[in-house]
N, CA, C and O atoms as a GROMACS GRO file, in nm:
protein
  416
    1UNK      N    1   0.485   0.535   0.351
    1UNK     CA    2   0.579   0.622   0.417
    1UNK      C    3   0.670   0.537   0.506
    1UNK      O    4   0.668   0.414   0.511
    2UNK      N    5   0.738   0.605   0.564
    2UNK     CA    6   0.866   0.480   0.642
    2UNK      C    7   0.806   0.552   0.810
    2UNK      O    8   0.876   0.603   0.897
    3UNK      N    9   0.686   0.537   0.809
    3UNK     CA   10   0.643   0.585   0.966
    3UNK      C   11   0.676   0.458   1.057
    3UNK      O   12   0.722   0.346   1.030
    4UNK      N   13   0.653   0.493   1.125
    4UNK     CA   14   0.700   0.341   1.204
    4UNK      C   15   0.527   0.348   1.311
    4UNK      O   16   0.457   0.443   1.348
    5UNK      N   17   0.517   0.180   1.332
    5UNK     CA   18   0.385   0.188   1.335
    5UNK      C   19   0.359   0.013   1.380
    5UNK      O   20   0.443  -0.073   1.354
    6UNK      N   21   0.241  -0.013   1.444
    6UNK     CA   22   0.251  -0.122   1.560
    6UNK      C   23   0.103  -0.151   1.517
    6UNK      O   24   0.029  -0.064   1.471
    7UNK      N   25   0.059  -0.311   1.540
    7UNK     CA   26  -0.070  -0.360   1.569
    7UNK      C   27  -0.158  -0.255   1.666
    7UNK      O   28  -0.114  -0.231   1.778
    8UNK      N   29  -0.292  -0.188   1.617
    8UNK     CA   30  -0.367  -0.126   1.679
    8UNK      C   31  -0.325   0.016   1.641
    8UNK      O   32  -0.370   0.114   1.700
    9UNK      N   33  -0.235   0.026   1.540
    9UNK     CA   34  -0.243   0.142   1.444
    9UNK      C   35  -0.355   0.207   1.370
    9UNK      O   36  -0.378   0.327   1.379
   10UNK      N   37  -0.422   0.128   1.300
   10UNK     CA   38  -0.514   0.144   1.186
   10UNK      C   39  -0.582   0.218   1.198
   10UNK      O   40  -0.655   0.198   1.295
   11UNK      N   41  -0.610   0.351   1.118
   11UNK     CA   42  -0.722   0.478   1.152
   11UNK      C   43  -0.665   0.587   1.261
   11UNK      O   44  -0.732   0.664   1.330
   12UNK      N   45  -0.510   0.569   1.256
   12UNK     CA   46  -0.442   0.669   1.384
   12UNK      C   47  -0.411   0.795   1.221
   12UNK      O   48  -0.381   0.770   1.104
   13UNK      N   49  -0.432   0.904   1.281
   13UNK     CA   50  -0.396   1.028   1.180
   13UNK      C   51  -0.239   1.014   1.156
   13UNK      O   52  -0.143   0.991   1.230
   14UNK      N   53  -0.258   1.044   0.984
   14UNK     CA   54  -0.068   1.103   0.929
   14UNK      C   55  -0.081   1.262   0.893
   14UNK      O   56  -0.157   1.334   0.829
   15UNK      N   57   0.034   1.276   0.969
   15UNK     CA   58   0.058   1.414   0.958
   15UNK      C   59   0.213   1.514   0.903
   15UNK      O   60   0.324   1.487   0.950
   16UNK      N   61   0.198   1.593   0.828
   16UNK     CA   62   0.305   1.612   0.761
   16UNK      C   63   0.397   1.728   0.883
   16UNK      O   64   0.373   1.783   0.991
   17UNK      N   65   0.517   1.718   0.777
   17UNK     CA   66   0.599   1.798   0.882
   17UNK      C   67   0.556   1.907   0.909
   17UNK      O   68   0.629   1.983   0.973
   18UNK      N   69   0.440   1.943   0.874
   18UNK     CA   70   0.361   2.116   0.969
   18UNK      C   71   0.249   2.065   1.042
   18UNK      O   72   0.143   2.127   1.042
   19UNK      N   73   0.263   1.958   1.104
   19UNK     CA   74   0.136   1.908   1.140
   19UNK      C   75   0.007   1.903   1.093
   19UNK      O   76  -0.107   1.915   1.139
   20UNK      N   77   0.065   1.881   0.976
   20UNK     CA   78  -0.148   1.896   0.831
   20UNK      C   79  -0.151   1.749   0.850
   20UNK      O   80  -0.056   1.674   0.829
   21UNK      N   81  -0.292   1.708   0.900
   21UNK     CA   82  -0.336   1.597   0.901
   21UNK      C   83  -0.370   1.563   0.730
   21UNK      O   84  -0.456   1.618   0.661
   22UNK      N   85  -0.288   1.469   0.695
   22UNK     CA   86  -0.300   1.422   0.539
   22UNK      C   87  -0.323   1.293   0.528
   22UNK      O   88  -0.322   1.266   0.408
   23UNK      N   89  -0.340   1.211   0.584
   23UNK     CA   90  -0.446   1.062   0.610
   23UNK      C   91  -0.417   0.965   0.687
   23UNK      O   92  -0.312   0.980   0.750
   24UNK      N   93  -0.468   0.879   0.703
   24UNK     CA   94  -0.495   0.794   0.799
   24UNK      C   95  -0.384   0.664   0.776
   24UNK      O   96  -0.329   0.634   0.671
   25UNK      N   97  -0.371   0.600   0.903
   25UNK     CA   98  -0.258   0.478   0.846
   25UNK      C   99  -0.391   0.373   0.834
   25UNK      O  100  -0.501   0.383   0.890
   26UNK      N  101  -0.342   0.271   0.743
   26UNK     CA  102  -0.426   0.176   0.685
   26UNK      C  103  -0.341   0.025   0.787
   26UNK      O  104  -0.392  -0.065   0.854
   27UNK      N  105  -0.251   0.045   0.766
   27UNK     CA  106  -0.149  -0.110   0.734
   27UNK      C  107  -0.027  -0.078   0.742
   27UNK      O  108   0.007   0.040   0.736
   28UNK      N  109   0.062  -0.179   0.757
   28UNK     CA  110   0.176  -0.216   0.752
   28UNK      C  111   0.243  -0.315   0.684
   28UNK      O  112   0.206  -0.431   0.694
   29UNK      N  113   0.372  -0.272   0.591
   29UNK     CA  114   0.408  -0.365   0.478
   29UNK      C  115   0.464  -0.532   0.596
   29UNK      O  116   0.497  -0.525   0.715
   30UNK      N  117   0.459  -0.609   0.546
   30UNK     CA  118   0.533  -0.770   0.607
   30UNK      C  119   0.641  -0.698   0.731
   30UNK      O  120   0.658  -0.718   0.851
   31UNK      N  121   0.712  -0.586   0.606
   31UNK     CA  122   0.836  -0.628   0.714
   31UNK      C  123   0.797  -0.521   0.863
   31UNK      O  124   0.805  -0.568   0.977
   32UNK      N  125   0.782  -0.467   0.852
   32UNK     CA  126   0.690  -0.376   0.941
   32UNK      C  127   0.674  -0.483   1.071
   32UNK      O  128   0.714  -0.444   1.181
   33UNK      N  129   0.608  -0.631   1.058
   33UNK     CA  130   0.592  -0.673   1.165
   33UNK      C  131   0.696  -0.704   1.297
   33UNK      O  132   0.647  -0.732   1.406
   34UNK      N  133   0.812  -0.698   1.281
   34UNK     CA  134   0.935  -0.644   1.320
   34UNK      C  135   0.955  -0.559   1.419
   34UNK      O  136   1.025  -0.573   1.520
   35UNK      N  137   0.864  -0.434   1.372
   35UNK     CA  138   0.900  -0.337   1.428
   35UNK      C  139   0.833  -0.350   1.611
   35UNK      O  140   0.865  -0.249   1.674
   36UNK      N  141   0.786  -0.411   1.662
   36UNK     CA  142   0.758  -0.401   1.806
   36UNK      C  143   0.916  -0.463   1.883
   36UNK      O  144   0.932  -0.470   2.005
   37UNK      N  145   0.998  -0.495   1.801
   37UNK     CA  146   1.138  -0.581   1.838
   37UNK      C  147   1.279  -0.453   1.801
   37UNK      O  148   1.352  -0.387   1.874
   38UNK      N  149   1.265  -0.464   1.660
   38UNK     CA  150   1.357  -0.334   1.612
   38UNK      C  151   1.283  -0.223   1.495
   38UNK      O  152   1.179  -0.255   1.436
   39UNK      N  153   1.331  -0.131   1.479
   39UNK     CA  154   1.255  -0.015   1.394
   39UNK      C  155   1.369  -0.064   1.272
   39UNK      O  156   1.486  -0.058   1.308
   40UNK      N  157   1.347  -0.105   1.151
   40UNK     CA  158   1.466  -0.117   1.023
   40UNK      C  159   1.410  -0.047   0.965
   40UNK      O  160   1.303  -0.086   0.917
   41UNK      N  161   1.466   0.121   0.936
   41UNK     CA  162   1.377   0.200   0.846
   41UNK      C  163   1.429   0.204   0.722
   41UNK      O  164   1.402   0.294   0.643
   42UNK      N  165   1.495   0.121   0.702
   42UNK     CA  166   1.499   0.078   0.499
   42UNK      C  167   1.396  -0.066   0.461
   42UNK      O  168   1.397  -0.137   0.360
   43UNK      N  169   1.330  -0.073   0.556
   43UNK     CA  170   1.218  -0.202   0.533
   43UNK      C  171   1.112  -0.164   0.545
   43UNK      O  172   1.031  -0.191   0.457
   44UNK      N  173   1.081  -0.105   0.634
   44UNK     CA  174   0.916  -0.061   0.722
   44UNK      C  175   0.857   0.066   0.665
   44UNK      O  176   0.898   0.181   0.654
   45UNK      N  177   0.730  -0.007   0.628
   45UNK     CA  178   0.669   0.094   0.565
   45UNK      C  179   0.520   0.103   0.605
   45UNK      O  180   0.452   0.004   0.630
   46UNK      N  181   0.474   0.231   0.609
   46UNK     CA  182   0.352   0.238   0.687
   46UNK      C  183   0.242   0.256   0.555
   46UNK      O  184   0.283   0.362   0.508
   47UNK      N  185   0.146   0.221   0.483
   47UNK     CA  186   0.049   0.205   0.436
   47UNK      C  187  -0.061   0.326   0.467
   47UNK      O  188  -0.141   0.313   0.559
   48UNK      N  189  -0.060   0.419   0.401
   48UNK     CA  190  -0.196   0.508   0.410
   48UNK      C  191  -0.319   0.561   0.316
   48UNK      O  192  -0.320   0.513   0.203
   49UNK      N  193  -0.410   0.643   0.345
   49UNK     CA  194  -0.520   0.597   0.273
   49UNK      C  195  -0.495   0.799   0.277
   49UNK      O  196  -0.513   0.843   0.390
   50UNK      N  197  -0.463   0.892   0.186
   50UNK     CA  198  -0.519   1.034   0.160
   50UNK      C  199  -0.618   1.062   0.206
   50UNK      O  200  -0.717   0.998   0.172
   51UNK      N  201  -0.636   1.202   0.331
   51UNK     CA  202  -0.765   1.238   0.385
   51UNK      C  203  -0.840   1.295   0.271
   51UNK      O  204  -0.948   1.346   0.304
   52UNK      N  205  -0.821   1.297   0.189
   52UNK     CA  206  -0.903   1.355   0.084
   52UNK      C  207  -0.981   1.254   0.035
   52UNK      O  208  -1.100   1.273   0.060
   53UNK      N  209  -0.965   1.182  -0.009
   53UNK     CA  210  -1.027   1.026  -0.022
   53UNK      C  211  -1.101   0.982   0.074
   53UNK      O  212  -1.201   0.921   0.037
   54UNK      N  213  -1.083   0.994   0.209
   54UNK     CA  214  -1.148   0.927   0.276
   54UNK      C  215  -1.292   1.058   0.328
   54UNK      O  216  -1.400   1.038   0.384
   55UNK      N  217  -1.251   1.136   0.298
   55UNK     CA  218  -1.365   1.266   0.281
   55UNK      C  219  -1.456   1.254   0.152
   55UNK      O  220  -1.561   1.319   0.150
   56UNK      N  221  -1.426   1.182   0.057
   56UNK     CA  222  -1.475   1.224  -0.078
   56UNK      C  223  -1.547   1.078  -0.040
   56UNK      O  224  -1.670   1.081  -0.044
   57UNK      N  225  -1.492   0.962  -0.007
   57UNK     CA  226  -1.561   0.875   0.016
   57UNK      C  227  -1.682   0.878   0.097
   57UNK      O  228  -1.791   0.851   0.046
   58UNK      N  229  -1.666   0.917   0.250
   58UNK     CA  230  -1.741   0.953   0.345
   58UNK      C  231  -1.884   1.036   0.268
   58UNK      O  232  -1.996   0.987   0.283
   59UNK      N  233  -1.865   1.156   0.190
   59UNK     CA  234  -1.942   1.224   0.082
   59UNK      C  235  -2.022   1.125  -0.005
   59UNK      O  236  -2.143   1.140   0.014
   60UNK      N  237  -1.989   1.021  -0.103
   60UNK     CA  238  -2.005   1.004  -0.200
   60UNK      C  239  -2.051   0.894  -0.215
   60UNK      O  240  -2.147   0.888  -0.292
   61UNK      N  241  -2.007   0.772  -0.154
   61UNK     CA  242  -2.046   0.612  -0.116
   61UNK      C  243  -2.118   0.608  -0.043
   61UNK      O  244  -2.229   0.563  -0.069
   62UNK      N  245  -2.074   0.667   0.121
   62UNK     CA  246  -2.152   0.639   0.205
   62UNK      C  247  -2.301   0.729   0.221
   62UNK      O  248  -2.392   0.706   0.300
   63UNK      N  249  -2.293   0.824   0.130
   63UNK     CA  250  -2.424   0.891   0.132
   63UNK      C  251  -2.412   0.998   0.270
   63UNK      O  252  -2.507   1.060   0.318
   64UNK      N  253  -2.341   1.001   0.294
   64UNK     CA  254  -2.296   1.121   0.416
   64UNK      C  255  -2.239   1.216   0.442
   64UNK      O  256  -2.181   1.235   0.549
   65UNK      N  257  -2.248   1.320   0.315
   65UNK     CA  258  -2.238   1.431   0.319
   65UNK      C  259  -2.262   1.532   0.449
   65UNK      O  260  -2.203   1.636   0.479
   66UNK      N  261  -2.369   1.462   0.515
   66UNK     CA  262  -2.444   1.605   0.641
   66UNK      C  263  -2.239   1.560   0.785
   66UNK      O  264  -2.198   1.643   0.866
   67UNK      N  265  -2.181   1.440   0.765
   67UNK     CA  266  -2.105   1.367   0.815
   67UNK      C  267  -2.004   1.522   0.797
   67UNK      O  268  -1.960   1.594   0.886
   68UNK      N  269  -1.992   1.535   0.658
   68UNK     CA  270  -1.863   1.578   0.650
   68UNK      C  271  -1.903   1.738   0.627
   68UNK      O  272  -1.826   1.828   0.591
   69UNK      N  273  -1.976   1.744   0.642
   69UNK     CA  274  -2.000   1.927   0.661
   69UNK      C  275  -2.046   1.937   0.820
   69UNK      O  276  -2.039   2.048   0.873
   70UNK      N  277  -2.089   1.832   0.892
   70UNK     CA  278  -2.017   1.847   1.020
   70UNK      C  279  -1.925   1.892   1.074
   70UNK      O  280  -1.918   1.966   1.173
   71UNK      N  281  -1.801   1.821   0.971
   71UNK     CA  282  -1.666   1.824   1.081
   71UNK      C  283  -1.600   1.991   0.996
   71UNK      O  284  -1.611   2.046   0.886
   72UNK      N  285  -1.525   2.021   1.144
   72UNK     CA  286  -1.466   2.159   1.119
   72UNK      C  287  -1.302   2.128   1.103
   72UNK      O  288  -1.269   2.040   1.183
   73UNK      N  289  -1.207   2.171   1.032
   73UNK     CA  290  -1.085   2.202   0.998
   73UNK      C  291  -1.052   2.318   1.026
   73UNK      O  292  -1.132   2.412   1.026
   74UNK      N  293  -0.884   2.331   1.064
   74UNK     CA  294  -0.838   2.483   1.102
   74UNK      C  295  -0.736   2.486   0.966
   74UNK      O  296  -0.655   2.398   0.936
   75UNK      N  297  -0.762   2.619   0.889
   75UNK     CA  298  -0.691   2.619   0.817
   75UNK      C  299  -0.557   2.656   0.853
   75UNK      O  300  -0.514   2.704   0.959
   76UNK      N  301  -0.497   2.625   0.745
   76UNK     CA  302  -0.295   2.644   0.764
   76UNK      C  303  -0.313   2.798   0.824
   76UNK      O  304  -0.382   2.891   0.782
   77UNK      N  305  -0.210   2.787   0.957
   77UNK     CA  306  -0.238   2.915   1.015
   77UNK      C  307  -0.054   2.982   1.082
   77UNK      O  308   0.022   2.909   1.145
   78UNK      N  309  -0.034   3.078   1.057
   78UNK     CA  310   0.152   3.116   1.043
   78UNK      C  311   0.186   3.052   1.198
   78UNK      O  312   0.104   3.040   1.289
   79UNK      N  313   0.331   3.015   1.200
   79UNK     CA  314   0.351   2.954   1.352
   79UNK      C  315   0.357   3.061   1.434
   79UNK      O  316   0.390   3.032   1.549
   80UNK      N  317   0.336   3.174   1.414
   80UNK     CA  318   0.352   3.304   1.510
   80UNK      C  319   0.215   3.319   1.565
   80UNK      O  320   0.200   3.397   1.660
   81UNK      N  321   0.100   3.247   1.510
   81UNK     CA  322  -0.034   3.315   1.560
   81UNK      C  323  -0.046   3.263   1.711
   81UNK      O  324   0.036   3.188   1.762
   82UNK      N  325  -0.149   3.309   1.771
   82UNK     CA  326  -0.176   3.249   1.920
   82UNK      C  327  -0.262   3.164   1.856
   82UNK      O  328  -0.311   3.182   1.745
   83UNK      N  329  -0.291   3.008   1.978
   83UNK     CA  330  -0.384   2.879   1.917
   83UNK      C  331  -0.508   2.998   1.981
   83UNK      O  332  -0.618   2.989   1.926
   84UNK      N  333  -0.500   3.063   2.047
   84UNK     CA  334  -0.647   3.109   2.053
   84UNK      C  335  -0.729   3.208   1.998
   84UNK      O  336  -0.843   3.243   2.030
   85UNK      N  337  -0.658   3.244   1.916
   85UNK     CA  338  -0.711   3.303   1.783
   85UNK      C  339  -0.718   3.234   1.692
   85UNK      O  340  -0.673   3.281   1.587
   86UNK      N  341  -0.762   3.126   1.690
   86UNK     CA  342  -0.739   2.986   1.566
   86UNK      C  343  -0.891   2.916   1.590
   86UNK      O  344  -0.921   2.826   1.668
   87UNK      N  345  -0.987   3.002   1.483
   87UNK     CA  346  -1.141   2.946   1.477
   87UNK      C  347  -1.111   2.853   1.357
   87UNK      O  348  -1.043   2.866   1.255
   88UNK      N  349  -1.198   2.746   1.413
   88UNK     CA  350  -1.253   2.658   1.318
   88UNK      C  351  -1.330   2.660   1.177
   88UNK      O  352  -1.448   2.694   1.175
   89UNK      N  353  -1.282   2.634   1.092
   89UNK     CA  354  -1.402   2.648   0.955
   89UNK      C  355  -1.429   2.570   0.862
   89UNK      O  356  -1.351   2.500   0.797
   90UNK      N  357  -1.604   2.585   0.847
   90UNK     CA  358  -1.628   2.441   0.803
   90UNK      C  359  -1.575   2.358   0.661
   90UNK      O  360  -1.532   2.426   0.567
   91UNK      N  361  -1.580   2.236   0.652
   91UNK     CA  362  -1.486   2.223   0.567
   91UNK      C  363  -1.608   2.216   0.427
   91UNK      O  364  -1.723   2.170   0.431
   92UNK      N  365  -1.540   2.273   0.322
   92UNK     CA  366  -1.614   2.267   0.199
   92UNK      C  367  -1.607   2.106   0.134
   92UNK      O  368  -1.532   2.017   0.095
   93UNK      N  369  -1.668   2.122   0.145
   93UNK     CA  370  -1.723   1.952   0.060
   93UNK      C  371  -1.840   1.930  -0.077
   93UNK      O  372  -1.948   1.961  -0.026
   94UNK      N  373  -1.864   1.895  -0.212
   94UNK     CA  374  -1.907   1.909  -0.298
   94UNK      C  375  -2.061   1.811  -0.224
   94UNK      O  376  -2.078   1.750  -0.118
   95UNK      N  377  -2.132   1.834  -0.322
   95UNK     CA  378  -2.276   1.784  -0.278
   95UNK      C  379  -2.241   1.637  -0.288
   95UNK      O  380  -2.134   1.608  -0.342
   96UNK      N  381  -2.325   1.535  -0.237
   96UNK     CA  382  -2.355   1.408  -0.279
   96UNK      C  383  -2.450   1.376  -0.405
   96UNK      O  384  -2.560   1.423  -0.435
   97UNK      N  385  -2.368   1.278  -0.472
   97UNK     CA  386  -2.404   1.289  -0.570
   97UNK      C  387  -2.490   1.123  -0.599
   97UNK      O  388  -2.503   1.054  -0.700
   98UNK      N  389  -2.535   1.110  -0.459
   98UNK     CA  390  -2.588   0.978  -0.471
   98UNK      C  391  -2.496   0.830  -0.492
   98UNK      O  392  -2.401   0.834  -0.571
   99UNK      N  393  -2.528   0.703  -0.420
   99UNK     CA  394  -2.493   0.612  -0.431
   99UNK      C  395  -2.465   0.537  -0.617
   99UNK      O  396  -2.551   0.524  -0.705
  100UNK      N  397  -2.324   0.502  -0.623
  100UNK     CA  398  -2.306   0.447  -0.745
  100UNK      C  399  -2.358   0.326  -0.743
  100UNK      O  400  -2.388   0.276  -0.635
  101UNK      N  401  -2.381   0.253  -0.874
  101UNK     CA  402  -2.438   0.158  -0.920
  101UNK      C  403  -2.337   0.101  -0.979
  101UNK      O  404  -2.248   0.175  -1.022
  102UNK      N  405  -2.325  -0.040  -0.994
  102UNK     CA  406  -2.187  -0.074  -1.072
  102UNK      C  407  -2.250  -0.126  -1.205
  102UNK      O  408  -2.369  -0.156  -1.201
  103UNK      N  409  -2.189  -0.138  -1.310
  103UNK     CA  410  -2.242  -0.176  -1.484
  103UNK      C  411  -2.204  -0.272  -1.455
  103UNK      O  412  -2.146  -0.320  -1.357
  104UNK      N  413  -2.251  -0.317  -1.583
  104UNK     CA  414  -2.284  -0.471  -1.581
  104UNK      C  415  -2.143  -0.455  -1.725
  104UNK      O  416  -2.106  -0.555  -1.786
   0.00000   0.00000   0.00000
């Protein structure tokens, strides 16, 4: 994405223009390093990893499913509602399906 984005970024939430957290920044392309001097947003590019991935991972590699049926999400909710009528719900996540093995 052309986020603009600084050393001690990594693992800060991306969020789309309705504020849906949609994943995490990873990195920054070369020219990116720049940016603590000037922002060139036809160069700089921010590197991210899909929260969906990093949920399915969390699930699936790390064996930590109980991790991610922990955490609660608010679903997409109209901009007219009050935040305090805005309950949390848990997020659906498929079972673990056990640690992969790699072939030979």
């Amino acid at each position: 994405s052309n986020n603009d984005i600084t050393g001690g970024n990594s693992g800060s939430g991306v969020f789309n223009g309705n504020g849906e957290l949609i994943g995490i920044a990873f990195d920054g392309n070369w020219e990116a390093m720049s940016g603590d001097i000037a922002f060139e947003p036809e160069l700089q590019r921010t590197i991210s990893v899909d929260i969906r991935y990093v949920l399915w991972t969390i699930d699936t590699f790390a064996g930590a499913g109980h991790l991610v049926e922990e955490m609660t999400v608010v679903e997409r909710v109209p901009k007219a509602a009050n935040k305090a009528d805005i309950a949390p719900v848990p997020l659906e996540a498929p079972p673990a399906k056990g640690n992969m093995v790699p072939q030979d």
